[in-house]
N, C-alpha and C positions, 0 to 999 in steps of 0.2 A: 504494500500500500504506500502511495506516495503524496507526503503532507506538503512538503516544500521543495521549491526549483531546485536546483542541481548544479554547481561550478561544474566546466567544462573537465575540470581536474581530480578524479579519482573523488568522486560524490562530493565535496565539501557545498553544502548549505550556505545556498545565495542568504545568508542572515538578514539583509534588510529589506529583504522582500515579501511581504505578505503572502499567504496564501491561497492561490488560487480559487475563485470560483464562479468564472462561467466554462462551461463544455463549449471545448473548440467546434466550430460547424466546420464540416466535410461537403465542399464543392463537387460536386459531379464532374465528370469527365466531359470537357467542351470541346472535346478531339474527337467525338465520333462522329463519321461520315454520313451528312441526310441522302437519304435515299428519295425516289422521284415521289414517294409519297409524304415524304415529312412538309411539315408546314412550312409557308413560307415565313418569306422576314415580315411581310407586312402583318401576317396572321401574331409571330410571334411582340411586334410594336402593340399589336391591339392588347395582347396579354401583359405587358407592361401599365398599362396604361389601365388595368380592371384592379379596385381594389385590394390589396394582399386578405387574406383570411385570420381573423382573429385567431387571436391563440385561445385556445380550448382552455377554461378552468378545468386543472386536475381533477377528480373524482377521490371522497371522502370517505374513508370506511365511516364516519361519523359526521355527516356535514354539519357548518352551525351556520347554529340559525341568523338569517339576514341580521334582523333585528337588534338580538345582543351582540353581534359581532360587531354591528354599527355603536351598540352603548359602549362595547369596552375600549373601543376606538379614541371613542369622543371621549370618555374619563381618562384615557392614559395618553394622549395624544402630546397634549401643552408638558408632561416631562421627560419625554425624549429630546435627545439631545445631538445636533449634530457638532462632527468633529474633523477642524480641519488643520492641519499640519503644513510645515514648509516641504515634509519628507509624501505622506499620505492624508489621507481622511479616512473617516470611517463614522462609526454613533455611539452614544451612550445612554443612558439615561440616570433620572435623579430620582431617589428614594431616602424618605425620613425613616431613620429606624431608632429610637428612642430618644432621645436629647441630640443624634446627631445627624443631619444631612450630608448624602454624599453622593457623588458622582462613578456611576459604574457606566466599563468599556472593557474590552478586548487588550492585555498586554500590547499586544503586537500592533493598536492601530497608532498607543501614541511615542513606540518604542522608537529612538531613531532621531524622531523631530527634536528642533531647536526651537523653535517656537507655537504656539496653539491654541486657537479658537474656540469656543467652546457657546453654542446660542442654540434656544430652542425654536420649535417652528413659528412663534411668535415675535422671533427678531430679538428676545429676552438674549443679552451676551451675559455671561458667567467670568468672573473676573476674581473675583476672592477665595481661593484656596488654600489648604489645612493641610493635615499628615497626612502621606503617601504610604499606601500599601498595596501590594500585591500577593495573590495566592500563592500557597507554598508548591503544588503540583498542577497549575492551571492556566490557559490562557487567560489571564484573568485580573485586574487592576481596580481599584479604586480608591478616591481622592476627597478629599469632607469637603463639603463645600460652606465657606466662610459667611453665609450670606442667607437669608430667611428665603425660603420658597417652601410652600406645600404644593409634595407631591399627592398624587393620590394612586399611586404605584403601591399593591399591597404582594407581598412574599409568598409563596405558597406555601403550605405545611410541609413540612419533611414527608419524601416519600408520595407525593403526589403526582409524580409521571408515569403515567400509564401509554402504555405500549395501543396504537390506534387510537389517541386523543386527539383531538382536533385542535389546532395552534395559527396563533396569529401575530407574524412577527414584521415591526414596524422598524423601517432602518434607512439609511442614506441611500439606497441603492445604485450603486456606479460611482458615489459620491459626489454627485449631480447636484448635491446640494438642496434637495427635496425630499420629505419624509414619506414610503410609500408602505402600504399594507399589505403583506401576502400570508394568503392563508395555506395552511398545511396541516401535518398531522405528525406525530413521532414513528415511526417506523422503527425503529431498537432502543434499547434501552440498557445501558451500564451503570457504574454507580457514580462514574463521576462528568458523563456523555450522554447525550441523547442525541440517534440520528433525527434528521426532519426532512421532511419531503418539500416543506415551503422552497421555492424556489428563488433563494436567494444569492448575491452577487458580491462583486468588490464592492465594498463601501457599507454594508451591513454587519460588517464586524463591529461588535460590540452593543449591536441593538438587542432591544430585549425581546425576548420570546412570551408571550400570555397564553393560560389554556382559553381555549374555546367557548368553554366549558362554563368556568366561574370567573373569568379574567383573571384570578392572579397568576402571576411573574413566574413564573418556569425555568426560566434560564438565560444565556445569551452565547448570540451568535459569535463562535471563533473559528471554524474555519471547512475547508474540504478536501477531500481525495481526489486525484485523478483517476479515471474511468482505468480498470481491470481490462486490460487487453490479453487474455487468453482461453483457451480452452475450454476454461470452469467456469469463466465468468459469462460468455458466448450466448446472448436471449436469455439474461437474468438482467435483472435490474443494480446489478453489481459492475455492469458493464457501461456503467454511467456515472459520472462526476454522484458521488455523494457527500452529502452537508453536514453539518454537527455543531451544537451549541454545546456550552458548558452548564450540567445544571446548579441551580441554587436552592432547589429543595433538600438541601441536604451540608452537614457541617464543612467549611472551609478555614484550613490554617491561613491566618496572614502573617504576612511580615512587614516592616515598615522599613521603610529607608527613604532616604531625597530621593525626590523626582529628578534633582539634576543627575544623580550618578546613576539612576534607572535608565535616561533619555542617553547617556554616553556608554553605557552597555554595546551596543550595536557597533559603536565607533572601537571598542575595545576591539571585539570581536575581529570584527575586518582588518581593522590593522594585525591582530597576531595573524590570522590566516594570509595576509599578503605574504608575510616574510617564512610563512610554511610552504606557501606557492614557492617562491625563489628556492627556496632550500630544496626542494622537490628538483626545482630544475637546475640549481648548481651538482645537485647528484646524478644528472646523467649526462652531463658533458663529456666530451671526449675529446681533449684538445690534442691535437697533431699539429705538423708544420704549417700543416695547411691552415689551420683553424680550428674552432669547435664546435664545427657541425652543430648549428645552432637548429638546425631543419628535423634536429632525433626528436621524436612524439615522449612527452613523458607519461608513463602511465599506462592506461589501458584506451584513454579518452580519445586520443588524437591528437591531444592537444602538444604543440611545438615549443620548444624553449624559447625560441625568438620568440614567439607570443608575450611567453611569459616577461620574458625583456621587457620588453615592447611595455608593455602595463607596468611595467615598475623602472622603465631607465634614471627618474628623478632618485630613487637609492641610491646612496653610495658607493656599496657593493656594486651593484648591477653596472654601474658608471664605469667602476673601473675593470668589469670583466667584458663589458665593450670594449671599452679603451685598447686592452690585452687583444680582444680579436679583430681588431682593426691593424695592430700591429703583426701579428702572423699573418696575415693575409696580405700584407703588403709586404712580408718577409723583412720586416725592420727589427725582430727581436737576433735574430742570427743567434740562435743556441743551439747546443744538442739538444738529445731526445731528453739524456738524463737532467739536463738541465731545466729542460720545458717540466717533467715530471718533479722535480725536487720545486722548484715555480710554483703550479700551482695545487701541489701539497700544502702549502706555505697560504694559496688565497684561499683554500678550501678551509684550513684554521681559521685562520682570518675570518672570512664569511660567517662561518657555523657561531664565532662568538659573538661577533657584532650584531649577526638577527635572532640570535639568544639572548637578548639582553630582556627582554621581553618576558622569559621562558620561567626564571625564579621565582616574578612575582606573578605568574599566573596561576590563580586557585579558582576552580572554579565554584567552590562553598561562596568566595564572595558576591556572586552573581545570584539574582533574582530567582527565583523559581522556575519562573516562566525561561531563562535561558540558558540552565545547567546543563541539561543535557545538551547544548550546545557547545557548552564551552569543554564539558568534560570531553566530547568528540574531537573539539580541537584539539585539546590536548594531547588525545592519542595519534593524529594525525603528525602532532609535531614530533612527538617520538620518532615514530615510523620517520620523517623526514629525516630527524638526525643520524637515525641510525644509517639511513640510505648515505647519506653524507660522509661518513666515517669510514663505512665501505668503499666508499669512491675513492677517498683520500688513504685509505690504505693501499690497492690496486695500483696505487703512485708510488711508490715505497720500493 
């Protein structure tokens, strides 16, 4: 199952990229030859020109009713929240739960950003914020809001999600910057997930979910899978992008920390994995008189070391193992072999400590909830780099 995009180099986790979810559409083949009976162009302009066909509302094992779907609309509408980012957007919404007001969204809509918006569909902007917490195993964020508003957003009781409930979730859709309502139902059921069949998109992360049913709060929108391409999945409905909120019927650890060192998570991230890239691909150089064949794929991916260059020449490093291959290739270093080899023995030290410098102070206990498993990944990734490093620079030896 696949939650998030892919670096072109041995899986590493585009991290500041949200995840997907709308289903790629599949064009038909515009290569095939009309025969003397296919339509003409003018028949085909007139098809242009006819209405397109509404989209079909899904079918409900439990449909709800017009009526209250329209009350719980109108009661929860004014505290949703839309949310928008210099990096992304996405939704939230606002609920009072004892003495304190707060704002809930999606870790991942406002991970990243340096600055953020926060207004509901009445143009209401949110400005005064409190202590930052995030879920200890959860897509999942929320922020006190400093400032008097009543919601009328009520929690559901623990244990309230049932399997064919009918749901209605209200989000940014596309992040379009408009509030819109799509109704659904739960399709499975875990203890800390609920799929949904509502058909939602980018920009719905972090909207809330309502049952059908009684309207209260159910969950919220974090994210989706990419469609099942094989075999098993083949005329199953598994063979389709599917969606999943996080529920809140049910107890959540928090933890507090700054939103600033929440919002520079992302930036940690990228920059250690840049300097895991390089090291990946200072491990499969092979310099000769010639050069070093910068053209050798590393990995499994495809991907070229020059690439990798290429994305990082403002390094250091990288600067001067161009430098290095502009000099062989123009035969200005005039060394032997063993000389080239004791060389860069010597840049491969070099290298491996200067983008290690990184390496000591990464823990990934200090990171969010929402981004451990990320970062502990990293971390194995940087291993495996060094070690590929070490290898290489022995081979020089």
């Amino acid at each position: 199952m696949r939650r998030l995009l892919l670096f072109p180099l041995l899986l590493f986790p585009l991290l500041c990229a949200p995840a997907a979810f709308a289903e790629d559409e599949k064009s038909e083949d515009d290569s095939v030859e009309k025969s003397e009976d296919s339509p003409s162009e003018d028949a085909d302009e007139e098809k242009e020109d006819e209405e397109p066909e509404p989209e079909k509302e899904q079918e409900l094992a439990n449909p709800i009713d017009p009526k209250l779907a329209q009350a719980i609309v109108q009661e929860n509408f004014g505290s949703v929240a839309i949310i928008e980012g210099d990096v992304g957007s996405g939704t939230g919404f606002i609920i009072n739960e004892g003495d304190k007001t707060r704002l809930y969204t999606a870790a991942h809509v406002i991970a990243g950003n340096k600055t953020l918006t926060v207004k509901n569909s009445e143009g209401h902007q949110f400005k005064k914020f409190g202590k930052f917490e995030v879920a200890a195993k959860s897509d999942l964020a929320r922020i006190e809001l400093l400032e008097k508003f009543e919601s009328d957003v009520n929690l559901a009781e623990p244990g309230s999600c049932k399997v064919d409930a009918p749901l209605l979730a209200i989000g940014n859709s596309g992040g379009a910057g408009v509030l819109t309502v799509i109704k659904g139902e739960i399709e499975s059921l875990g203890p800390d997930s609920i799929e949904v069949s509502n058909r939602v998109i980018q920009g719905n992360s972090g909207g809330p979910v309502f049952s059908g049913e009684t309207g209260e709060l159910l969950g919220i929108i974090t994210h989706a899978t990419a469609a099942q391409k094989d075999i098993w999945a083949e005329d199953t409905r598994f063979d389709k992008v599917r969606r999943f909120a996080t529920r809140l019927d049910r107890q959540i650890s928090w933890r507090e920390m700054g939103i600033g060192a929440f919002l520079q998570e992302s930036v940690r991230l990228d920059s250690f994995n840049r300097n895991t890239r390089i090291l990946y691909a200072i491990s499969a150089l092979d310099p000769t008189q010639a050069g070093l064949r910068l053209d050798t794929t590393v990995g499994d991916s495809g991907t070229t070391i020059l690439s990798i260059i290429k994305e990082n020449k403002e390094v250091p490093v990288v600067a001067e193992l161009l430098e290095m291959n502009i000099k062989l290739g123009e035969n200005k270093m005039r060394t032997s072999d063993n000389d080239l080899k004791s060389r860069f023995g010597r840049f491969y030290w070099g290298a491996s400590h200067e983008l290690n410098k990184d390496f000591k102070k990464f823990s990934p206990i200090s990171f969010s909830g929402y981004r451990q498993d990320d970062a502990k990944q990293a971390l194995e990734w940087r291993k495996d780099a060094n070690k590929l490093v070490e290898q290489a620079g022995e081979r020089l030896r």
